[in-house]
PLY file of the C-alpha trace (Angstrom):
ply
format ascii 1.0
element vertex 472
property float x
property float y
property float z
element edge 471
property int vertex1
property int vertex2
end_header
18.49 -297.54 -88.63
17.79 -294.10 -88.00
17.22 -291.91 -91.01
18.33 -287.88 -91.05
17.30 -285.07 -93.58
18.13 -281.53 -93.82
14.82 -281.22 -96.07
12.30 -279.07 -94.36
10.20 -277.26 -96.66
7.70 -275.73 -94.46
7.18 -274.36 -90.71
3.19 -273.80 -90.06
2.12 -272.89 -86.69
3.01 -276.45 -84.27
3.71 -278.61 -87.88
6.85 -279.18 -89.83
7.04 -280.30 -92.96
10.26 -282.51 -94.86
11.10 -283.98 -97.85
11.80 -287.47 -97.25
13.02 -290.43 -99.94
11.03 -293.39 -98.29
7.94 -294.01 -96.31
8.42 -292.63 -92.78
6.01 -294.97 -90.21
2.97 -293.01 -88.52
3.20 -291.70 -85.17
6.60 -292.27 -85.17
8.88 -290.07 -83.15
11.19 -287.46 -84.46
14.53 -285.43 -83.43
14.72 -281.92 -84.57
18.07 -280.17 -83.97
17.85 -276.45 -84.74
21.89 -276.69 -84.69
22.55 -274.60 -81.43
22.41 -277.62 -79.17
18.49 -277.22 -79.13
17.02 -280.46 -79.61
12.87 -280.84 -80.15
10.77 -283.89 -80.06
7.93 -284.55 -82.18
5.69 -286.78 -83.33
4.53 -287.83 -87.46
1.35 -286.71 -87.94
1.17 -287.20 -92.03
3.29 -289.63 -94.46
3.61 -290.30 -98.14
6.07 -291.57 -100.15
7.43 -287.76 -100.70
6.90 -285.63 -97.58
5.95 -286.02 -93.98
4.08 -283.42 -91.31
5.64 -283.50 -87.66
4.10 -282.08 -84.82
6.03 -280.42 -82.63
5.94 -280.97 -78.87
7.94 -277.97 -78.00
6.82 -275.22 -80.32
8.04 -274.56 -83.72
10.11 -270.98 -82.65
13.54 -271.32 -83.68
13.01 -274.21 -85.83
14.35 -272.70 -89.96
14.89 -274.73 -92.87
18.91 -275.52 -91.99
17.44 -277.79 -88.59
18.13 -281.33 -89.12
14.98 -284.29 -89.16
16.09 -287.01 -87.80
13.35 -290.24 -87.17
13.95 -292.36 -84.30
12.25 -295.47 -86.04
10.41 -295.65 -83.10
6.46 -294.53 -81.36
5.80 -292.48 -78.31
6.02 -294.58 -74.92
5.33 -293.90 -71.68
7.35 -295.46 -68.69
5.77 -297.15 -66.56
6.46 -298.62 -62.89
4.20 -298.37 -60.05
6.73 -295.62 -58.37
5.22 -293.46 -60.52
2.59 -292.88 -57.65
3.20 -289.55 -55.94
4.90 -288.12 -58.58
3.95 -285.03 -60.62
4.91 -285.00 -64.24
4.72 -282.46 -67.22
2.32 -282.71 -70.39
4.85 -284.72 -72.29
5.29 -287.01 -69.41
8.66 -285.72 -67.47
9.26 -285.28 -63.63
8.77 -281.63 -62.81
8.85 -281.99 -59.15
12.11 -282.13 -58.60
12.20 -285.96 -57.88
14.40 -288.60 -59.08
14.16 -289.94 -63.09
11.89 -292.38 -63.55
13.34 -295.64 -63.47
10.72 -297.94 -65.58
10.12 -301.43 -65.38
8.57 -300.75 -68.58
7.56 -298.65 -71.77
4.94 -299.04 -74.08
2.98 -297.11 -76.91
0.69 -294.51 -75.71
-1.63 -294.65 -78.43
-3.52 -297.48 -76.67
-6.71 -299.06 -78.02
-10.01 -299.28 -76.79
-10.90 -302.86 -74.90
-11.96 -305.29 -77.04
-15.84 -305.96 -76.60
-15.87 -309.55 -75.99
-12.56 -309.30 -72.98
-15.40 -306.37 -71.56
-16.58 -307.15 -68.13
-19.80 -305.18 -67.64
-19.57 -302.35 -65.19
-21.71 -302.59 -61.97
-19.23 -301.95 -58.83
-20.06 -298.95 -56.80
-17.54 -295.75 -56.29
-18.34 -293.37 -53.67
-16.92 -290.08 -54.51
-18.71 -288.47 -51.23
-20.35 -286.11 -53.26
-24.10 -286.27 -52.79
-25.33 -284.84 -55.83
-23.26 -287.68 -57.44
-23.31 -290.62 -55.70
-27.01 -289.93 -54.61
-28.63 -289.50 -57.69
-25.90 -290.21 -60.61
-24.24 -292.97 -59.09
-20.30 -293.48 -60.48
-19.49 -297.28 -61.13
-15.98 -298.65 -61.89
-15.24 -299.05 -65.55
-17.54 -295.95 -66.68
-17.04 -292.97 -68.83
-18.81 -289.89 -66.76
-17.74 -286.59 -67.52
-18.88 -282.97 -65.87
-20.15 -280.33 -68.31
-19.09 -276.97 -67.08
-18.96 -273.62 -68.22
-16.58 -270.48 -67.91
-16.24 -269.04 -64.12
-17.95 -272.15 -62.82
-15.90 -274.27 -60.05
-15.60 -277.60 -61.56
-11.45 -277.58 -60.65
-13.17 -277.25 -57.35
-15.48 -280.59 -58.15
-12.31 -282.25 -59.74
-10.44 -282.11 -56.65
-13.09 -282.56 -54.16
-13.57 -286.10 -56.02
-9.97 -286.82 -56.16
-9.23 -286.53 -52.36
-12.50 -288.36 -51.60
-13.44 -291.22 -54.20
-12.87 -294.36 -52.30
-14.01 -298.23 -53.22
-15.86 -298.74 -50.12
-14.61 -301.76 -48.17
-18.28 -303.63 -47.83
-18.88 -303.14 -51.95
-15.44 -305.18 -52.41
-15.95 -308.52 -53.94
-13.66 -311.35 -53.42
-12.35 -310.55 -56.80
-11.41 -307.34 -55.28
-9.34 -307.94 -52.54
-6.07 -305.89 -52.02
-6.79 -304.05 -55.05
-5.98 -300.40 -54.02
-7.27 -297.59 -55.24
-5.08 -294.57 -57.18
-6.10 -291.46 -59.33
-5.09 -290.04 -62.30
-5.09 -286.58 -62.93
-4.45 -284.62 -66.17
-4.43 -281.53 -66.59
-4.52 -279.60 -69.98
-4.92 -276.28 -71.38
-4.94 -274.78 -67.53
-3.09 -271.67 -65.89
0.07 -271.73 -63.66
-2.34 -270.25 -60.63
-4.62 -273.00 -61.39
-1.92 -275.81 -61.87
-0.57 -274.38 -58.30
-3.78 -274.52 -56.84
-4.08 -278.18 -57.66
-0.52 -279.09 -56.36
-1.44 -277.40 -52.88
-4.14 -278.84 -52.83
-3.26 -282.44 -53.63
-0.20 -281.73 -50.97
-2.49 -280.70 -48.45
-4.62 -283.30 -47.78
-2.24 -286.16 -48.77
-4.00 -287.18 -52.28
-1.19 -287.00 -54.18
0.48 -289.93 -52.70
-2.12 -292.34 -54.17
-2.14 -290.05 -57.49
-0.15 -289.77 -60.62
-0.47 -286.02 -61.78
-0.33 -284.65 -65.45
-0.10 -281.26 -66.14
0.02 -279.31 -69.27
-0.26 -275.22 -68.95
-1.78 -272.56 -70.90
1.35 -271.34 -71.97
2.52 -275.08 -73.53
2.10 -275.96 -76.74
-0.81 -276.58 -78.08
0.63 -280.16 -79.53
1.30 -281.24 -75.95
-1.99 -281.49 -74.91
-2.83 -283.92 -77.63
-0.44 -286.73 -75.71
-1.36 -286.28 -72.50
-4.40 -287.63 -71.92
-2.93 -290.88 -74.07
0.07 -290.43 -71.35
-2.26 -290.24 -68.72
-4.10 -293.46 -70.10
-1.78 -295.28 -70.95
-0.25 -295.09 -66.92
-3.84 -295.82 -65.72
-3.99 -299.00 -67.64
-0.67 -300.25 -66.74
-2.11 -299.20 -63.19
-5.41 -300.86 -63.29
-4.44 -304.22 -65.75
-1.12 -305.13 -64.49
-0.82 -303.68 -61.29
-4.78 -304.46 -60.19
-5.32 -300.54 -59.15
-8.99 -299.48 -59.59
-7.78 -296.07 -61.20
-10.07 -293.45 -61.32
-8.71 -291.38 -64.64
-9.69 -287.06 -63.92
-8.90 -285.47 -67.16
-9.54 -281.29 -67.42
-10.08 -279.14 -69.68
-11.02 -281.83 -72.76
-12.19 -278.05 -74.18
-8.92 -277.56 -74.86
-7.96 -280.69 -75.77
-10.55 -280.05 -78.78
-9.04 -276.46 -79.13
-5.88 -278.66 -80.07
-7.11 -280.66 -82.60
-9.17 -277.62 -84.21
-5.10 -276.08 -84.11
-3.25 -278.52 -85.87
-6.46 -279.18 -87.80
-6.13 -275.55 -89.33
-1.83 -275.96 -89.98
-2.67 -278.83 -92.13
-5.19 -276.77 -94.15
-7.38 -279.81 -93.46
-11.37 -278.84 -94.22
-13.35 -278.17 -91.33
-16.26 -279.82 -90.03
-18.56 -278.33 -87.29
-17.45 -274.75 -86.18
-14.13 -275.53 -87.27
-12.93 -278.38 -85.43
-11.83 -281.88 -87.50
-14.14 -284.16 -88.93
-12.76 -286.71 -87.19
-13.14 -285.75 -83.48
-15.51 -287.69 -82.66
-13.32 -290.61 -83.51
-10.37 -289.27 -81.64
-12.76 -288.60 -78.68
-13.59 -292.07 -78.57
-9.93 -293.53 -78.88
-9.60 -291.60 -75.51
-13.13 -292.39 -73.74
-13.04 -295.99 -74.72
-9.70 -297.11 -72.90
-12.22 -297.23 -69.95
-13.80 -300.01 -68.41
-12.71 -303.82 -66.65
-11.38 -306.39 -68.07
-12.57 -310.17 -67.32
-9.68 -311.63 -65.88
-8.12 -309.00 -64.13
-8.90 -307.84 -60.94
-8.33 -303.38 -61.47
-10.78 -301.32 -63.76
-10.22 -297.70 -65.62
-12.69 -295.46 -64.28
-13.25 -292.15 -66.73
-14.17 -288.26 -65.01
-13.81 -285.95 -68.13
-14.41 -282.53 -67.47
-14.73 -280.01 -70.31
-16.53 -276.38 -70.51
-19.41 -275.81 -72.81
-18.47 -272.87 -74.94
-21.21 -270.39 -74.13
-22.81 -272.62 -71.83
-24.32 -274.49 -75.58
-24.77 -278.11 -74.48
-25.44 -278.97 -78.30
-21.45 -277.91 -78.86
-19.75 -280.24 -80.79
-17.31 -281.01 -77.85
-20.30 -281.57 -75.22
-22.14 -283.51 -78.13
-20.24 -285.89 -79.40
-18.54 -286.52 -75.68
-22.84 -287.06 -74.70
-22.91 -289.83 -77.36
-19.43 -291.78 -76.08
-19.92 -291.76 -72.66
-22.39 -293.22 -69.90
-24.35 -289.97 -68.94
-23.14 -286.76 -68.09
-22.81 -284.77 -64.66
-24.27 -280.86 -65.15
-23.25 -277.87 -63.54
-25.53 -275.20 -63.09
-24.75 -271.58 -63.14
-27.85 -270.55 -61.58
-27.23 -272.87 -58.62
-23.31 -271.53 -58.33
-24.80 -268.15 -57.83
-26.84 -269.22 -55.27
-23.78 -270.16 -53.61
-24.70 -273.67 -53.69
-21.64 -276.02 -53.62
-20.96 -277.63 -55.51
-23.91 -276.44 -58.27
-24.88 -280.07 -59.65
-28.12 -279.63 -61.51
-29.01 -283.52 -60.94
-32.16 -283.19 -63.29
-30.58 -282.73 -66.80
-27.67 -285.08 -65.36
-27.55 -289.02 -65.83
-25.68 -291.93 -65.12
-26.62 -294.61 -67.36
-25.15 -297.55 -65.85
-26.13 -296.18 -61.96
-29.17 -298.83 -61.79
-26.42 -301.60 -61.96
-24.26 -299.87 -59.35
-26.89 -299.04 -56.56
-29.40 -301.58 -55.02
-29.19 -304.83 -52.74
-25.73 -305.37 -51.85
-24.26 -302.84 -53.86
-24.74 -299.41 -51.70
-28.32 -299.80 -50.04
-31.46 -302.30 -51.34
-33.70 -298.49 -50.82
-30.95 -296.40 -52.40
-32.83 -296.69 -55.84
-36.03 -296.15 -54.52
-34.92 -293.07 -52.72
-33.01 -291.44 -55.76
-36.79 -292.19 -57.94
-38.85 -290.29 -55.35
-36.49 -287.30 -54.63
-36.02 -286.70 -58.68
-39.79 -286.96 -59.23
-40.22 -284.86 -56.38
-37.60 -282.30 -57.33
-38.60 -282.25 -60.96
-42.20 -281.29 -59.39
-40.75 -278.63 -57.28
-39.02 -277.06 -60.42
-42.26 -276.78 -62.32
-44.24 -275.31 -59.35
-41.41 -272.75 -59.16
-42.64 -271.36 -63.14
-46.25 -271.45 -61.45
-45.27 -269.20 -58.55
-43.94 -266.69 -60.79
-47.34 -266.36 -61.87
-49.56 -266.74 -59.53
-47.64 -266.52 -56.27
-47.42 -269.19 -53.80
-50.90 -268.03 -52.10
-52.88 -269.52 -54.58
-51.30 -272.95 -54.53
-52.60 -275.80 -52.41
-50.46 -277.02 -49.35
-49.33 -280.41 -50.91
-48.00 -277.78 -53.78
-46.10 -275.85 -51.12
-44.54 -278.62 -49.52
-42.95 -279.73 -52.50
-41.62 -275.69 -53.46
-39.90 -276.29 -49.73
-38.42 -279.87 -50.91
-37.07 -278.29 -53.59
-35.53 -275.35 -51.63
-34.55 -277.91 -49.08
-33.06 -280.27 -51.95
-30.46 -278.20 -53.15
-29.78 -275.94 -49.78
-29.26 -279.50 -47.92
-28.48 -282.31 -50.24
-26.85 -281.21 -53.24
-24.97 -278.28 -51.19
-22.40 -279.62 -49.11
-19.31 -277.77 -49.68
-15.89 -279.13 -51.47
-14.52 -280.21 -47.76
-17.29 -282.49 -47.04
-16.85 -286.15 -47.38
-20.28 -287.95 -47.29
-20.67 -292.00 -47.17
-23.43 -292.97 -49.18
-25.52 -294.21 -46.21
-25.26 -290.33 -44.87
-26.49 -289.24 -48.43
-29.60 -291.92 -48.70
-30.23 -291.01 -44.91
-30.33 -286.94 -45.62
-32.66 -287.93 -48.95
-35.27 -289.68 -45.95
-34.86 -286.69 -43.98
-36.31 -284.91 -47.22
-38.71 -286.93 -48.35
-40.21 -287.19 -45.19
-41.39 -283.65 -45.45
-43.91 -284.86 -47.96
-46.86 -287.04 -47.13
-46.79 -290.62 -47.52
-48.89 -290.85 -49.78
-46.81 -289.00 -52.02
-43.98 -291.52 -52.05
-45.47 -293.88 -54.43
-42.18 -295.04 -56.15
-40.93 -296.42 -52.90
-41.34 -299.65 -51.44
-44.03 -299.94 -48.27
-41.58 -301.90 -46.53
-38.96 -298.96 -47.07
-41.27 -296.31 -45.80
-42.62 -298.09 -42.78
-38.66 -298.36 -41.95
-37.43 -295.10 -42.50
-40.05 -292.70 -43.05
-39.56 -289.94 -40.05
-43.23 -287.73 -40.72
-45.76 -288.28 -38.52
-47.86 -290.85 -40.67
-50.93 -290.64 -38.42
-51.54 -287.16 -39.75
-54.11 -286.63 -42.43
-52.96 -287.36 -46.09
-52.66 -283.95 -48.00
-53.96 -284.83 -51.69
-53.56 -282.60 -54.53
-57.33 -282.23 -54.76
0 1
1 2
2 3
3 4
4 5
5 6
6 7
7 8
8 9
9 10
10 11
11 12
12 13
13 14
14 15
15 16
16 17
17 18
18 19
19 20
20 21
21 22
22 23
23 24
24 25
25 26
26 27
27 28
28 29
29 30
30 31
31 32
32 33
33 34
34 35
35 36
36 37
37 38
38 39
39 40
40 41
41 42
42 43
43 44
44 45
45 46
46 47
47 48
48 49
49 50
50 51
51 52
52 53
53 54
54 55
55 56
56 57
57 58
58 59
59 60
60 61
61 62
62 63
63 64
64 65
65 66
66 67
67 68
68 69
69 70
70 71
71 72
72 73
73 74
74 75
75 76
76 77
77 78
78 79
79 80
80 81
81 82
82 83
83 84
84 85
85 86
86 87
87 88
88 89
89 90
90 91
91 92
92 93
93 94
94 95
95 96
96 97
97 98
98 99
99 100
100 101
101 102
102 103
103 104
104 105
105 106
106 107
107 108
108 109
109 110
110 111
111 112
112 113
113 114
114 115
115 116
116 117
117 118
118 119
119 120
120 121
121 122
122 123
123 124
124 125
125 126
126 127
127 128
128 129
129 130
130 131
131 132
132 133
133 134
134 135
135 136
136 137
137 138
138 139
139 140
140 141
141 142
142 143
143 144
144 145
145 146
146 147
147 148
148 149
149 150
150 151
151 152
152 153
153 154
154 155
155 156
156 157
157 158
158 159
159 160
160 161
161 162
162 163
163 164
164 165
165 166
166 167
167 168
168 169
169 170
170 171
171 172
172 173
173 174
174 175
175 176
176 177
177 178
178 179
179 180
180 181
181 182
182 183
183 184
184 185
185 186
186 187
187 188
188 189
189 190
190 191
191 192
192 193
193 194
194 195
195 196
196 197
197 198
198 199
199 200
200 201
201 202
202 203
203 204
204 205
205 206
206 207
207 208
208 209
209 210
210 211
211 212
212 213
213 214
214 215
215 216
216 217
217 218
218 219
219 220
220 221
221 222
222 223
223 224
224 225
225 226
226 227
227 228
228 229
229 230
230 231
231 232
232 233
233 234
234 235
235 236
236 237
237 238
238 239
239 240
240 241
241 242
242 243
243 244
244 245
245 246
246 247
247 248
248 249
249 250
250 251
251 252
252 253
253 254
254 255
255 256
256 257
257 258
258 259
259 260
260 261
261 262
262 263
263 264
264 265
265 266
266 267
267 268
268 269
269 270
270 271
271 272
272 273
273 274
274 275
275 276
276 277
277 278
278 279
279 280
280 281
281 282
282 283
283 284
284 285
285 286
286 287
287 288
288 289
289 290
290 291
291 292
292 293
293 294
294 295
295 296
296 297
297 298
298 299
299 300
300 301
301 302
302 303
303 304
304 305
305 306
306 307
307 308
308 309
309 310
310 311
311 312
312 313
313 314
314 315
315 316
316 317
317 318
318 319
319 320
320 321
321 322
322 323
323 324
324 325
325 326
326 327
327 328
328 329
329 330
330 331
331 332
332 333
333 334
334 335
335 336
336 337
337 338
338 339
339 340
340 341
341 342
342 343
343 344
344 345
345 346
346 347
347 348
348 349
349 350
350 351
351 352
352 353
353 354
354 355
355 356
356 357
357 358
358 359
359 360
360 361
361 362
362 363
363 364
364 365
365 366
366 367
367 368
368 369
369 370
370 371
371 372
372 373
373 374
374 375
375 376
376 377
377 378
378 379
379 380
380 381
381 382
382 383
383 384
384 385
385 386
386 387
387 388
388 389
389 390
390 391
391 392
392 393
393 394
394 395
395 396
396 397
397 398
398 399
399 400
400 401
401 402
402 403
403 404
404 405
405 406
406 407
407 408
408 409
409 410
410 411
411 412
412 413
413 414
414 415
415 416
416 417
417 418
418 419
419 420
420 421
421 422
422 423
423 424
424 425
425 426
426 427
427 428
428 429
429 430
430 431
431 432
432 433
433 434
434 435
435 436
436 437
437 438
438 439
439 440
440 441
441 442
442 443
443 444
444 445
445 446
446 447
447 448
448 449
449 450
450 451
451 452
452 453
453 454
454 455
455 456
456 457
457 458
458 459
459 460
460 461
461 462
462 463
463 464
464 465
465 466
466 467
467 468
468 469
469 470
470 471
């Protein structure tokens, strides 16, 4: 039965508080008539035997101590049907396209829970987002967690868009488990501004993404509350996507700053004590509530691929937000500021990045058997290029041998030709292992000692009659 009180005690910032007789459940949703016909939802956040804290979706403004509680007895759901595709809802989950109401088939919780260990099938399917700098040298596999660190002014909406158009299942990595599962993206948006939120929509409208994509979005201007469900809304339609449907989902979730910037909010109304530079003690936990819903499932045929993208505040990768998300997930993608004003897009510093689970992904029968090799040789001969570059600034490029110049020039050639492609350009991974040959093959072959013979005799294009250049 649902219960009603007049009792509220307390408005602070997006929390109420009531009086309540009896034990109210968690989580559970609540009415709040401000008795002018305005009705708010909200959600418990806090429960004893005496009072309860509500969050409140839509803002606390107009809410006084006359406005009614009422508790539905019930959790937040999402609906769910597979016509959700091609539609664009708001941060609470509501058509704001002007479409039809959703009609579900069903509704369930959004909280979620992570996949229980043992039901885990291990990742190790390739997904080619046709971005070089990823799919190259930080390969993306279905069921893993890989977010981008950004920073202020740099283009990663750009990135998030460019991989949402383009990230395929390519037909010859499909298994026979795999067949006529489809592919569909998620796409939630949080925190961002109604240029940017139009920006995405023209974009996704444009090239015809959104009618494979379910799309999210939560604005600046929304309360902060909001943003705390929709990634779990987002989530909790990928799933239902992925496990029931047999989608491989790829799940785009942006700005998880200010996703954090929501907790550290609500955090402060409930007077809670801070942990690192104010945000909750518990974020890491909450974090991985959200980061863990990724992954496959043995059994079923879809998977719940993860892209979190958040900005380092200040560009400090030891953040709390960058730091605990580095300990969750399965490597990190990093972009560069240094690179995006070079012009370089988009600026993927592939050094400090890392996909842990790429080594499972990439190889025989999986993209290419001399994929792996190539991505060893062109990060040892990047990362060689990068140190040569502090030497030049010292003692110029005249007093450094030719084998040392040819791999300043790899370097230069690495990021003008490989990782710089622009956010229109959709590269197969063959085209990306093929312009890494092209590269290395600027360096002697001598030099390519963490590739295969076999590899080089097939693909090398230098002329390998010349005389070796040594280092001595």
């Amino acid at each position: 039965m649902k219960k009603e009180y007049e009792t509220i005690t307390e408005i602070s910032g997006p929390l109420v508080f009531a009086e309540v007789d009896e034990p109210v459940g968690y989580d559970e949703i609540v009415e709040i008539d401000t008795g002018d016909g305005d009705v708010r939802r909200g959600q418990v956040l806090e429960s004893t035997s005496d009072y309860v804290a509500i969050q409140v979706f839509e803002g606390t403004q107009g809410i006084d101590r006359n406005s009614s509680v009422r508790f539905l007895d019930e959790t937040m759901k999402m609906k769910l049907t597979e016509d959700l595709l091609g539609r664009v809802l708001s941060g609470s989950g509501d058509p704001i396209d002007g479409g039809p109401e959703i009609e579900p088939d069903e509704r369930r919780n959004i909280v979620g829970k992570a996949i229980n260990p043992y039901s885990r099938e291990y990742p190790e399917e390739f997904i080619q987002t046709g971005v070089s700098g990823i799919d190259g040298m930080n390969t993306l596999v279905r069921g893993q967690k890989l977010p981008i660190f950004s920073a202020s002014g740099l283009p990663h909406n750009d990135l998030a868009l460019q991989i949402a158009r383009q990230a395929n299942v390519p037909e010859e990595e499909e298994g026979e488990d795999d067949e006529g599962s489809e592919f569909a993206v998620i796409f939630g948006a949080m925190g961002i501004t109604q240029e940017e939120a139009n920006e995405f929509m023209d974009d996704f409208e444009r090239t015809g993404a959104l009618e494979r994509s379910v799309v999210f979005t939560n604005l600046a201007d929304d309360p902060a509350v909001e943003r705390t469900i929709t990634p779990r809304l987002a989530l909790t339609t990928a799933e239902y996507l992925a496990f029931d449907k047999g989608y491989h989902v790829l799940v785009i979730l942006t700005d998880m700053t200010n996703y954090c910037e929501a907790l550290r909010e609500i955090g402060a109304a409930r007077e809670e004590v801070p942990g690192r530079r104010g945000y909750p003690g518990y974020m890491y936990t909450d974090l991985a509530q959200l980061y863990e819903r990724a992954g496959r499932i043995k059994g079923r045929d879809g998977s719940v691929t993860q892209i979190p993208i958040l900005t380092m505040p200040g560009d400090d990768d030891t953040h709390p937000i960058p730091d605990l998300t580095g300990y969750i997930t399965e490597g990190q993608i990093m972009m560069n500021r240094d690179l995006n004003s070079q012009g370089i897009e988009p600026p993927i510093n592939v050094l400090p990045s890392l996909s842990r689970l790429m080594d499972d992904g990439i190889g025989e029968g999986l993209t290419r058997g001399d994929h792996a090799d190539v991505k060893d040789q062109m990060f040892a001969a990047y990362a060689e290029g990068e140190d040569l570059r502090d030497l030049v600034n010292i003692v110029g490029r005249e007093a450094l041998s030719e084998l040392d110049n040819k791999y300043l020039d790899f370097a230069d050639r690495f990021e003008s030709e490989f990782v710089e492609q622009g956010y229109n350009t959709d590269r197969s991974i063959n085209e990306t292992i093929e312009l890494g040959w092209d590269l290395l093959s600027m360096l002697p072959p001598a030099e390519l000692n963490r590739i295969d013979e076999e590899f080089i005799e097939e693909h090398y294009r230098g002329d390998e009659q010349e005389a070796e250049v040594t280092a001595d």
